[in-house]
C-alpha positions in Angstrom: 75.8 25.5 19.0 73.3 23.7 21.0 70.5 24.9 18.6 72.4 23.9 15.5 72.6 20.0 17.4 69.1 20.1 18.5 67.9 20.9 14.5 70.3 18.4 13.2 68.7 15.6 15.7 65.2 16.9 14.9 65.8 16.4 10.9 67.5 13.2 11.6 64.1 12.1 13.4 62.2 13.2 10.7 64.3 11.3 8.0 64.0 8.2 9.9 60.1 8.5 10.4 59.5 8.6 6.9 61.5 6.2 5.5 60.0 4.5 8.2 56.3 5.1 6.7 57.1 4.4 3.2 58.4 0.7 4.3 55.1 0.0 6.1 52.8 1.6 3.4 54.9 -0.5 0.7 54.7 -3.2 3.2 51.1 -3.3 3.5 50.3 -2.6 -0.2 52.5 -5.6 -0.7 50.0 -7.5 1.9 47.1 -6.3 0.6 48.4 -7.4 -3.3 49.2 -10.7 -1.9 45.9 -11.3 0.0 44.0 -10.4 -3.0 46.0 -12.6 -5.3 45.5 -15.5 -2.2 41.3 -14.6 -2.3 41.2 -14.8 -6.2 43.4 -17.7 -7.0 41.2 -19.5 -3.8 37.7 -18.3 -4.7 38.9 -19.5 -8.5 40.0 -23.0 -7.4 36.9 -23.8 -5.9 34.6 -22.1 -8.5 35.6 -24.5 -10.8 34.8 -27.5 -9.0 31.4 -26.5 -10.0 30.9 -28.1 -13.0 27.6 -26.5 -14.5 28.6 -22.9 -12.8 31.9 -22.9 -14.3 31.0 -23.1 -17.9 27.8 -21.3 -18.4 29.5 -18.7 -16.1 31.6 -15.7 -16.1 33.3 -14.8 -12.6 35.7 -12.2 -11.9 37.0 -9.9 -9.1 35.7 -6.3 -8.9 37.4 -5.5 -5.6 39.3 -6.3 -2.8 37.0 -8.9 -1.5 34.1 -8.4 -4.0 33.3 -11.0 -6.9 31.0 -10.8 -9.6 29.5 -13.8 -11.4 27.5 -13.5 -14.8 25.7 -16.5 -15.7 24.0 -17.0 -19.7 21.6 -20.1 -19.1 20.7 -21.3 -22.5 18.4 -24.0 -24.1 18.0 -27.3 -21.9 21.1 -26.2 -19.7 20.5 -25.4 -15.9 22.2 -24.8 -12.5 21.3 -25.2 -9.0 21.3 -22.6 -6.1 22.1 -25.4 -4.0 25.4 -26.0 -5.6 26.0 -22.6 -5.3 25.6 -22.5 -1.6 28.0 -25.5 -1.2 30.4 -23.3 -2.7 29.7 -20.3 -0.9 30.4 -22.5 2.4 34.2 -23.1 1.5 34.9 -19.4 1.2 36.2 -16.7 3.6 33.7 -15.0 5.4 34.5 -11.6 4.4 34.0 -12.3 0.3 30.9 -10.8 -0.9 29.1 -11.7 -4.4 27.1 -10.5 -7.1 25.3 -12.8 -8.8 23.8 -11.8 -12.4 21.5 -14.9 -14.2 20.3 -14.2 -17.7 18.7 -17.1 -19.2 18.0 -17.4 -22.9 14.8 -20.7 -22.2 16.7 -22.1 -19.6 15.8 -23.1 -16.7 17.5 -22.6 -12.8 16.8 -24.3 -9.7 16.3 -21.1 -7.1 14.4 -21.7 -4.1 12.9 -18.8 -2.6 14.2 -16.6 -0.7 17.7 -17.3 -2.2 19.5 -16.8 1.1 23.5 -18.2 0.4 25.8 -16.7 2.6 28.5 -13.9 1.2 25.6 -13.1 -1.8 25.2 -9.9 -2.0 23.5 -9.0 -5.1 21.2 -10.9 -7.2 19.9 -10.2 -10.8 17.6 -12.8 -12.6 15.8 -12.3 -16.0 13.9 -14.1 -18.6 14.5 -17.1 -16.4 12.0 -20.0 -15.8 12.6 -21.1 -11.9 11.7 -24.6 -10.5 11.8 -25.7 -7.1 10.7 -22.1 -6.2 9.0 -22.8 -3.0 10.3 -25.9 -1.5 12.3 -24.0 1.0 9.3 -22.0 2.3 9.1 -24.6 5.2 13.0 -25.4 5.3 13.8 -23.9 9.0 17.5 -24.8 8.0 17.8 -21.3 5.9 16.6 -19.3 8.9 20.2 -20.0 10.0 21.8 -19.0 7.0 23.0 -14.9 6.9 20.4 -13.0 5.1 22.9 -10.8 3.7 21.3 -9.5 -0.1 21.2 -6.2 0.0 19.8 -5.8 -3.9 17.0 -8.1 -5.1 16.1 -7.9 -8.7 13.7 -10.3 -11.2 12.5 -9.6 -14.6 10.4 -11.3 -16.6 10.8 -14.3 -14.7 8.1 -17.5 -14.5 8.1 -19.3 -11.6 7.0 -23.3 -12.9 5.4 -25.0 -10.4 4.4 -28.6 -9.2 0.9 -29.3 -7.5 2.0 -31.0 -4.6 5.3 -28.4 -4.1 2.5 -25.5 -4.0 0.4 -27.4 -1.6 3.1 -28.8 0.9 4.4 -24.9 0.4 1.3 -23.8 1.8 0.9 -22.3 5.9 -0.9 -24.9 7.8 -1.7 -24.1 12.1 0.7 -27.0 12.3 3.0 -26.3 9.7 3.7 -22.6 8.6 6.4 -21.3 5.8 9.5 -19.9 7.7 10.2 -16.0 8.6 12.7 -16.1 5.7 10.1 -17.4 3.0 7.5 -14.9 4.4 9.6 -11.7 4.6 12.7 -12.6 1.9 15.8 -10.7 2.7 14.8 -8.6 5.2 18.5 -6.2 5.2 17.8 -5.2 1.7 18.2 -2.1 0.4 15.9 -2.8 -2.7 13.2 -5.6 -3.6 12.6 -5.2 -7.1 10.2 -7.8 -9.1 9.1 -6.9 -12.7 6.3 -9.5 -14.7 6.9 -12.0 -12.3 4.4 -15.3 -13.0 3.4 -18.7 -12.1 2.6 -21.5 -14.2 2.0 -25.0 -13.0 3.2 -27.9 -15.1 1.3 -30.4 -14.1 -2.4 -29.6 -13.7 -3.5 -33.2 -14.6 -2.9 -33.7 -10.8 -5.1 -31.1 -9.8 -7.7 -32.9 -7.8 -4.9 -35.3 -6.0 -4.7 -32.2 -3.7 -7.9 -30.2 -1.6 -6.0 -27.0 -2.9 -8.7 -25.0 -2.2 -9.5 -25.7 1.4 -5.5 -25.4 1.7 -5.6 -22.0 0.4 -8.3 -21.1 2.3 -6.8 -22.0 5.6 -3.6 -20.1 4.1 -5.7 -16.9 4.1 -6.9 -17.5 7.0 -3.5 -18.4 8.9 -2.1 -15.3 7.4 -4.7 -12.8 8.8 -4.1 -14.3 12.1 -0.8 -14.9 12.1 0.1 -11.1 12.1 4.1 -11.7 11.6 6.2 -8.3 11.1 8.8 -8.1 8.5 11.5 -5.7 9.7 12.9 -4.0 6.5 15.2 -1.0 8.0 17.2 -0.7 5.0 14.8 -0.8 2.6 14.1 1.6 0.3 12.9 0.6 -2.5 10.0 -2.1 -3.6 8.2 -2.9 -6.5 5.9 -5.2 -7.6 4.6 -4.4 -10.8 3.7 -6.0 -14.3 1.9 -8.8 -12.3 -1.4 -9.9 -13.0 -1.5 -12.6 -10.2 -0.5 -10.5 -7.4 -1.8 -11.7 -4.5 -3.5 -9.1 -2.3 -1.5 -10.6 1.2 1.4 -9.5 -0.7 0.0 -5.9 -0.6 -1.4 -6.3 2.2 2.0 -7.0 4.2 4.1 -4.3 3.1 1.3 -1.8 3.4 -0.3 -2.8 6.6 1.7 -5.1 8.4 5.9 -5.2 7.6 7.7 -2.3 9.2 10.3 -0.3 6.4 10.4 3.3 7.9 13.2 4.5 5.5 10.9 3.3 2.1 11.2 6.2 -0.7 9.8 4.1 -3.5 7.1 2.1 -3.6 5.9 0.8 -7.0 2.4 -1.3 -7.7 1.9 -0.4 -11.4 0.6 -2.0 -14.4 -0.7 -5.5 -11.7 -4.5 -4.6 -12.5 -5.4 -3.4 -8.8 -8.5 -1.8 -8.7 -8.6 -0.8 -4.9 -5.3 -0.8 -3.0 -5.2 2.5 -3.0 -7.8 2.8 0.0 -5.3 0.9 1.9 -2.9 4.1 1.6 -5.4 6.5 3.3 -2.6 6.4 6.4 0.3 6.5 4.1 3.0 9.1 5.3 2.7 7.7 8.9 3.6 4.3 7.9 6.0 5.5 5.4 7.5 9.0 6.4 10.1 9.1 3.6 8.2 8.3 1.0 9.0 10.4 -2.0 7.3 8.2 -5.2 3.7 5.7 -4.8 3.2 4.3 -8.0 0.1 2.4 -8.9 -0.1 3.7 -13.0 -1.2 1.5 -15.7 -4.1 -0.4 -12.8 -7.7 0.2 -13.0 -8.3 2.3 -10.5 -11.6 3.9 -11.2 -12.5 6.2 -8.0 -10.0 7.6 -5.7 -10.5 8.3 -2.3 -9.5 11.1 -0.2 -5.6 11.8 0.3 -4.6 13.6 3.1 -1.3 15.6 3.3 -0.1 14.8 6.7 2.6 17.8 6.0 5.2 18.3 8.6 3.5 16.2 11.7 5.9 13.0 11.0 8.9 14.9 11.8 11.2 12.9 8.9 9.1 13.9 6.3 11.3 16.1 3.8 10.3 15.7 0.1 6.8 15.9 -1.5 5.4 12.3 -2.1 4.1 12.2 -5.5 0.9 9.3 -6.0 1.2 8.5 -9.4 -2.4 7.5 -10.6 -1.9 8.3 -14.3 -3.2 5.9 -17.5 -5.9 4.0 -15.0 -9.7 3.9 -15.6 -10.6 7.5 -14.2 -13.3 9.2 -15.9 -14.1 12.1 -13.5 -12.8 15.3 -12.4 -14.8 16.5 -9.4 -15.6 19.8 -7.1 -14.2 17.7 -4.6 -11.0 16.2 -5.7 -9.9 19.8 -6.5 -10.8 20.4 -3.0 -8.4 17.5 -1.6 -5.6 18.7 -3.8 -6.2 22.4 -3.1 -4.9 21.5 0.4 -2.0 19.6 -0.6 1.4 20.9 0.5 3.8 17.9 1.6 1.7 15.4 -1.3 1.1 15.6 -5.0 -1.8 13.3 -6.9 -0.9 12.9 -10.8 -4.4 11.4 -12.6 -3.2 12.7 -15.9 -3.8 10.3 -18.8 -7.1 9.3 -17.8 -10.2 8.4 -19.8 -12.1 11.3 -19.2 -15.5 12.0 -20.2 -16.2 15.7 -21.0 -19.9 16.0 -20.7 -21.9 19.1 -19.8 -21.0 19.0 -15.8 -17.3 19.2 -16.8 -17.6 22.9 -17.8 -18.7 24.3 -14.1 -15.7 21.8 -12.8 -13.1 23.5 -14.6 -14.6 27.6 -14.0 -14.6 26.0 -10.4 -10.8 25.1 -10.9 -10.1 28.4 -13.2 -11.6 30.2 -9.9 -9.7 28.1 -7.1 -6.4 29.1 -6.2 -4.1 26.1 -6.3 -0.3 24.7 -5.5 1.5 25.2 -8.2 2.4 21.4 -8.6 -1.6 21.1 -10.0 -0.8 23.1 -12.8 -1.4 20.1 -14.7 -4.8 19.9 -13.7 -5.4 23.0 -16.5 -3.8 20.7 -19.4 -5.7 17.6 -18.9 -7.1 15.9 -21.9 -10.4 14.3 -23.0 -10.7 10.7 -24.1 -14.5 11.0 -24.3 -16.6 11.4 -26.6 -14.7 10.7 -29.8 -15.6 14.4 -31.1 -13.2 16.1 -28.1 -10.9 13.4 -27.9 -7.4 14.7 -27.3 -9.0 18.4 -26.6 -7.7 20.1 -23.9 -10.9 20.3 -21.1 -10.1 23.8 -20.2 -10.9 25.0 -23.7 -14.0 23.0 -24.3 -17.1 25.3 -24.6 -21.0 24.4 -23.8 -22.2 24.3 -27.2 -19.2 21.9 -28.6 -20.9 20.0 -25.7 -23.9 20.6 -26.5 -25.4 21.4 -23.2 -27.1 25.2 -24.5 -31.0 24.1 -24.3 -33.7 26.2 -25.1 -36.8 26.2 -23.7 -40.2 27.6 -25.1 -43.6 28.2 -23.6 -46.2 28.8 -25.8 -48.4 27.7 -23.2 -48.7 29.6 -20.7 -52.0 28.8 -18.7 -50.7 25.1 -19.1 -47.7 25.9 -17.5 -48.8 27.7 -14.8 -51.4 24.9 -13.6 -48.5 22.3 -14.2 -46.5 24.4 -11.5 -49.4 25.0 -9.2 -50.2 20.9 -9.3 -46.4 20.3 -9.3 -45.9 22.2 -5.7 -48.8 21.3 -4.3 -47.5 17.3 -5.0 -44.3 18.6 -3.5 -45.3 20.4 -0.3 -47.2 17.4 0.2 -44.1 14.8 -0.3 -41.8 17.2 1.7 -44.0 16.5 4.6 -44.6 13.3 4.8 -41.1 12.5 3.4 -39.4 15.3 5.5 -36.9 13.3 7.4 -35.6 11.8 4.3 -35.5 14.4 2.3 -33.6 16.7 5.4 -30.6 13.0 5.1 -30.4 13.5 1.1 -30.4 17.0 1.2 -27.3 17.0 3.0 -25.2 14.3 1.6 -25.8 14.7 -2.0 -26.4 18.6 -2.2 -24.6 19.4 1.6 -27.7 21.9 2.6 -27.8 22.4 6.0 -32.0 23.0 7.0 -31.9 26.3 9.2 -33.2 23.7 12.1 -30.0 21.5 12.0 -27.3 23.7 14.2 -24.2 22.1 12.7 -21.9 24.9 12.7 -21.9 25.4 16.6 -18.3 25.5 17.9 -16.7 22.4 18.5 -13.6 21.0 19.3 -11.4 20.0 16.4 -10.7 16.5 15.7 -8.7 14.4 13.4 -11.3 12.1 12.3 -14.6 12.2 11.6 -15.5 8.9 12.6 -13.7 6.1 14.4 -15.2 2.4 13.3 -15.0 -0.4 15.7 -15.0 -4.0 14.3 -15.0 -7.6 14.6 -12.1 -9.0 12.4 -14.4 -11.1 10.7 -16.0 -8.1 9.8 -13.1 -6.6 7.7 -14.0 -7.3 4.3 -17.2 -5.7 4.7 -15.8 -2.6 6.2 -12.2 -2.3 3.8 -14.5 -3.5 0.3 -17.9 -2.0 1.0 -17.9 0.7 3.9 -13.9 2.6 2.7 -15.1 2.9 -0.6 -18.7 4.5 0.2 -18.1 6.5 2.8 -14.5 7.9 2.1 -15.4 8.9 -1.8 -18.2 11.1 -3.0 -20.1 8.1 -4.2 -23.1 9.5 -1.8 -22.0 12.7 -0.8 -18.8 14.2 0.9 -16.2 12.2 1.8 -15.3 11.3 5.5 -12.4 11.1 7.8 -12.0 7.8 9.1 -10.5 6.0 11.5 -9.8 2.2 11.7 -7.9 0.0 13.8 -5.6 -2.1 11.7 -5.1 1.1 9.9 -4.8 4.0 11.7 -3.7 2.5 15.4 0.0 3.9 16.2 2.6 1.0 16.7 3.8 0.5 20.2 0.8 1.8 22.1 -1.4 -0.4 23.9 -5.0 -1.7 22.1 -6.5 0.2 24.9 -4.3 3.5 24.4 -5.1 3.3 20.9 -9.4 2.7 21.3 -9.0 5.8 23.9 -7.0 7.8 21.9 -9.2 6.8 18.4 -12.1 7.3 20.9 -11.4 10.9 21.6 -9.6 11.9 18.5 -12.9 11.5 16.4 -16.7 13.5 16.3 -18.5 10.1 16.2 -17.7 5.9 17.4 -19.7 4.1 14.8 -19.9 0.9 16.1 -20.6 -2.3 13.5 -22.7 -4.8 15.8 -22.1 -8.2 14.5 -22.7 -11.6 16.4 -18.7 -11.7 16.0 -18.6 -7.9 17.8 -20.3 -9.5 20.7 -18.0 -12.2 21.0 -15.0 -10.2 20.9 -13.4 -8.2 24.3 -11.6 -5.6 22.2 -14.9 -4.5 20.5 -16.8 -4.5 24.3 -13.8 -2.5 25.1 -14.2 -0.1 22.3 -18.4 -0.2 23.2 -18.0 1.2 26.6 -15.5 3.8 25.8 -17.7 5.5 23.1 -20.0 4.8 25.1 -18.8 6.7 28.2 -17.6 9.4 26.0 -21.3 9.9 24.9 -22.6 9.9 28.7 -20.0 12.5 29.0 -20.3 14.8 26.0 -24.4 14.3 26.5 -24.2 14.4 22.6 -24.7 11.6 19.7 -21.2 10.7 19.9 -22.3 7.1 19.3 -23.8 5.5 15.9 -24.9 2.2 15.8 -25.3 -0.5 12.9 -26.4 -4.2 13.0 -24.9 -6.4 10.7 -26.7 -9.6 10.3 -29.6 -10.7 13.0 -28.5 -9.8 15.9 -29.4 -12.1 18.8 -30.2 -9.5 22.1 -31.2 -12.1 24.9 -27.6 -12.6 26.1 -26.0 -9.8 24.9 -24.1 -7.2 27.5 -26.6 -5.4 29.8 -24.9 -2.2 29.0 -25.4 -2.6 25.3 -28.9 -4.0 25.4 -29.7 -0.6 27.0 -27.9 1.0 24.6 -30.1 -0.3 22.0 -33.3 0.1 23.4 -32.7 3.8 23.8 -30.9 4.8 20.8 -31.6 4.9 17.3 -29.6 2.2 15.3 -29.3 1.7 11.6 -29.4 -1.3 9.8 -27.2 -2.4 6.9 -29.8 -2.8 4.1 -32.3 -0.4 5.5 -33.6 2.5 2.9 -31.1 5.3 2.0 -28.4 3.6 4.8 -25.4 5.3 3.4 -27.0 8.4 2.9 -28.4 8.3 6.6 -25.1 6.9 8.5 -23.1 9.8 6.6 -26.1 12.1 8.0 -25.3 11.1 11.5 -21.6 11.7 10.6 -21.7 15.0 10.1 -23.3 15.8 13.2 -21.4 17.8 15.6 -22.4 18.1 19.3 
C-alpha cells in the first residue's frame, strides 16, 4: 500500500515540475520576444532622428541585441561619424552594431580611429573620407570603448587638408593619442586594401613648415617607443598601398605586441626591404601561419631561419610568400637555408629569373640535395630570362640551349707555355705581397679555409654569429647598409646576427639582454660612433664584450669606427682597447669582405 502512495506522490511531483518548467520557459521566451520587440522598436525610433543616416541607410536586426546598418553613399550625399556617435550614446549598453558603408563618389566624414561605442564591425569601400585625422589629438576618444572587433577598408582615399595633416602631426608638446596611434586595439582583424591620401588643397603648401613637422614626427616616433597591445588580433593587412609609410611597418613588426597574429599581409605596397625586419619572425609572432609580401620588389632575400619547436605555441608551418617580386637568382645558398626548413616554408615562385650558364650547376646542386618535400616547387620554377627560355622550366634547360659549351684551341703551344710560366710567376709574386688580402677574399667569396687558419677547432655552439652594439642614431646605417651586406650572400656567406631592437627578449632587463646577446654569440662587433660614446647602454655593452674577450683570451671582440672618432676624452678602457687591437674602418679597402673574415673566426 505504502509503495503504491509513495509512486503516486512521486508522479504527482513530477507532473507539477514540469508544467512548472514549461510556464517559465514560455515565460521567458515571452520576455525575451518582448525585450527584443522593446530593443528594435527603441533602436528604430532613435535611428530615425538621424536625418542623413536614415535615408541613405538600411538598418535591421540580426539578433537578439545585434543590428546591422548598410549605408549606399552616392553622388554629393554624405554622413557624419559624429552623428553616428550621438546616436550610439542613447542606446542600451548591451546593443552591438555592424556598420557596412559603400559609397558610389560620395563622400563620409570618419575620423580615425572610428571608435563609437556598441560598433562592432566596420566595412568601408570606394569611399573618399574627410576629416580623417582630426581626432588624432582628440584625448576625448581615449574614453570612448574601443570595442571593433573587425576593421575593414577597400579602395578608400583619405582627402586631406594641409593644416589638418600638420596640426595631426606628434609634436614633444603635443603627440596624437594612444587611440590614433594603435586603432582598435581588441580587434580580431585590421584589414586595409588600396588605401590613399590626396590633399585638396596643395596651394597652401608653404603656409605650413611640413617638412621640419614631419621630421620631428619621425623623430618623436622612434623615441617615443609606445606598445600597441593587440591580444586578439589575428589578422593584418596592409596591402595595395604605395604610400605606406615604413613607421607603419615598423610598429607592428618591431614594436606593437599581437602574440596570437596568423596572418600578416604586406603585398603589392612596393617594399623593397621589410623583409630583413622579419629575420626574428616566429619569436615575435609564434602563430604565424601566412607572411605575405607578393607583388613588392623585393630583389635579395636574406636568410630565414626556422625557429621550429623552440616557441612552444608554434603549431603550423608559416608559409613567406615572396612570389611575383623582382628576384632573379636562385643560389647554392638559398637551397641551403630552405634545405633546413621544417616549421617555415619560402615560396619565390613567379620570379624573373635569369637562366644563364651558373643556373645549370645550381639546379644538379638542387637535383643532388635532398629536400622537404614542401620545396618541390623549387624543381618547377620557370625562366623569365632571356626571351629564348622564357617560360621553360630551369630544370630541363641544357648547357648548349645556354650556350655556355666553349671550346678552346691551342695551336700554340710554346706561346702558351711562356704565357703560363709569366702568368705564375706575376702570381706568386701578388700572392705574397697581397697575401693577407687574398687569405679575407678567399674565404668570403670562395669559403677556402688556408691550412694556417684553424677554424674548425671545437667550440661551443652559439645562436648567433655576431651580436652588433649600436648607438640609435646609428640604426639606419646598420638596418639599410650593414643587414643587407652581411646577412645575404652579397660578399660571401651569410651571417647570424644579433641586434638589440631586434632580437632582445621582452621583459628582460637591457643588461640581461647585452649579457645574454653577449654570450649567446662567437663575436661583439662593436660600431664606434661619437653617438656610441655618448651613450651608457653601448659602454655597457663595450665592457661586457670586452670582459668576455679577457676571459675567453680569444678575438671575441671586432671593432669599427664610424665617422672621426675623437679619442682624447673617450673611456680609459676603450682607448686601451683601441691601441691594442686591430679595428676596421667603414670605408677602408675590401671592409665587408674583412669584417665577415673576422666573423667567421672561432676561438
Amino acid at each position: 500500500m505504502y509503495p503504491l502512495l509513495r509512486l503516486g506522490f512521486a508522479l504527482y511531483i513530477c507532473s507539477v515540475t514540469t508544467e512548472r518548467s514549461i510556464e517559465l520557459a514560455t515565460e521567458e521566451r515571452t520576455n525575451r520576444s518582448k525585450d527584443t520587440y522593446t530593443n528594435f522598436s527603441y533602436v528604430m525610433n532613435e535611428f530615425e532622428s538621424l536625418e542623413n543616416w536614415n535615408r541613405l541607410c538600411n538598418i535591421s536586426q540580426t539578433g537578439h541585441i545585434a543590428f546591422d546598418i548598410v549605408c549606399i553613399v552616392e553622388g554629393n550625399s554624405s554622413i557624419k561619424l559624429s552623428e553616428f556617435r550621438n546616436f550610439t550614446n542613447h542606446i542600451s549598453s548591451h546593443i552591438r552594431f555592424d556598420l557596412s558603408v559603400i559609397c558610389k563618389d560620395g563622400i563620409i566624414h570618419f575620423p580615425w580611429p572610428f571608435r563609437t561605442d556598441k560598433l562592432n564591425r566596420i566595412y568601408i569601400k570606394d569611399c573618399r573620407i574627410k576629416d580623417y585625422r582630426t581626432d588624432f589629438k582628440n584625448s576625448l576618444i581615449n574614453s570612448i570603448p574601443d570595442t571593433i572587433k573587425h576593421l575593414q577598408m577597400d579602395n578608400v582615399t583619405i582627402i586631406l587638408r594641409i593644416g589638418e595633416l600638420y596640426d595631426s602631426l606628434s609634436k614633444a608638446n603635443s603627440p596624437i593619442t594612444r587611440a590614433a596611434e594603435c586603432g582598435p586595439e581588441n580587434a580580431f582583424s585590421i584589414i586595409q586594401r588600396g588605401t590613399m591620401a590626396n590633399i585638396e588643397d596643395m596651394y597652401n603648401y608653404f603656409m605650413f613648415d611640413l617638412e621640419t613637422a614631419i621630421q620631428q614626427y619621425n623623430h618623436y616616433f622612434n623615441i617615443q617607443k609606445r606598445t600597441c597591445l593587440y591580444n586578439n588580433l589575428e589578422v593584418f593587412e596592409s596591402s595595395g598601398m604605395k604610400d605606406l609609410e615604413k613607421n607603419d611597418v615598423n610598429k607592428i613588426v618591431h614594436t606593437d605586441v599581437a602574440e596570437n597574429l596568423k596572418i600578416l599581409n604586406f603585398s603589392g605596397n612596393g617594399m623593397f626591404d621589410t623583409i630583413y625586419k622579419l629575420q626574428g619572425w616566429r619569436l615575435r609572432f609564434p602563430v604565424m601561419e601566412y607572411i605575405d609580401f607578393s607583388n613588392n620588389n623585393i630583389k635579395v632575400i636574406p636568410m630565414i631561419r626556422d625557429y621550429g619547436m623552440t616557441v612552444k605555441k608554434t603549431k603550423a608551418v608559416g608559409l613567406i610568400d615572396i612570389r611575383r617580386n623582382n628576384i632573379t637568382s636562385l643560389t647554392k645558398g638559398m637551397i641551403d637555408s630552405f634545405s633546413t626548413h621544417e616549421f617555415v616554408k619560402v615560396d619565390i615562385s613567379e620570379n624573373p629569373f635569369l637562366c644563364d650558364c651558373g643556373i645549370i650547376e645550381v639546379m644538379e646542386y638542387l637535383s643532388a640535395k635532398t629536400m622537404p618535400t614542401a620545396y618541390d616547387y623549387l624543381r618547377t620554377l620557370k625562366c623569365e630570362n632571356p626571351s629564348k627560355v622564357r617560360g621553360r622550366q630551369m630544370i630541363t634547360l641544357s648547357s648548349t640551349e645556354l650556350n655556355c659549351n666553349k671550346e678552346t684551341v691551342i695551336n700554340f703551344p710554346v706561346v702558351v707555355m711562356g704565357i703560363i710560366t709569366i702568368t705564375l710567376f706575376v702570381i706568386t709574386f701578388l700572392t705574397i705581397y697581397f697575401r693577407n688580402m687574398i687569405k679575407v677574399i678567399l674565404f668570403t667569396r670562395l669559403n677556402i679555409n688556408l691550412p694556417c687558419e684553424f677554424r674548425n677547432v671545437a667550440h661551443e655552439e652559439k645562436v648567433y654569429d655576431a651580436f652588433i652594439g649600436y648607438s640609435e642614431k646609428d640604426m639606419d646605417w646598420v638596418l639599410h647598409t650593414a643587414l643587407p651586406k652581411l646577412e645575404t650572400e652579397d660578399a660571401g656567406r651569410a651571417c647570424r646576427l644579433c641586434l638589440h631592437h631586434r632580437d632582445f627578449i621582452v621583459g628582460n632587463t637591457i643588461a640581461d639582454n647585452i649579457y645574454n646577446s653577449v654570450e649567446n654569440s662567437y663575436h661583439t662587433i662593436l660600431l664606434i660612433s661619437n653617438e656610441f660614446l655618448k651613450s651608457e647602454w653601448c659602454m655597457m655593452e663595450f665592457r661586457t664584450a670586452l670582459r668576455k674577450s679577457l676571459h675567453d683570451k680569444g678575438r671575441h671582440l671586432i671593432i669599427v669606427l664610424k665617422g672621426n672618432i675623437t679619442v682624447d676624452n673617450i673611456d680609459p678602457d676603450l682607448k686601451s682597447c683601441l691601441n691594442s687591437h686591430t679595428y676596421l674602418k667603414i670605408g677602408d679597402v675590401l671592409f665587408w669582405d674583412r669584417l665577415k673574415y673576422a666573423i667567421s673566426l672561432r676561438q
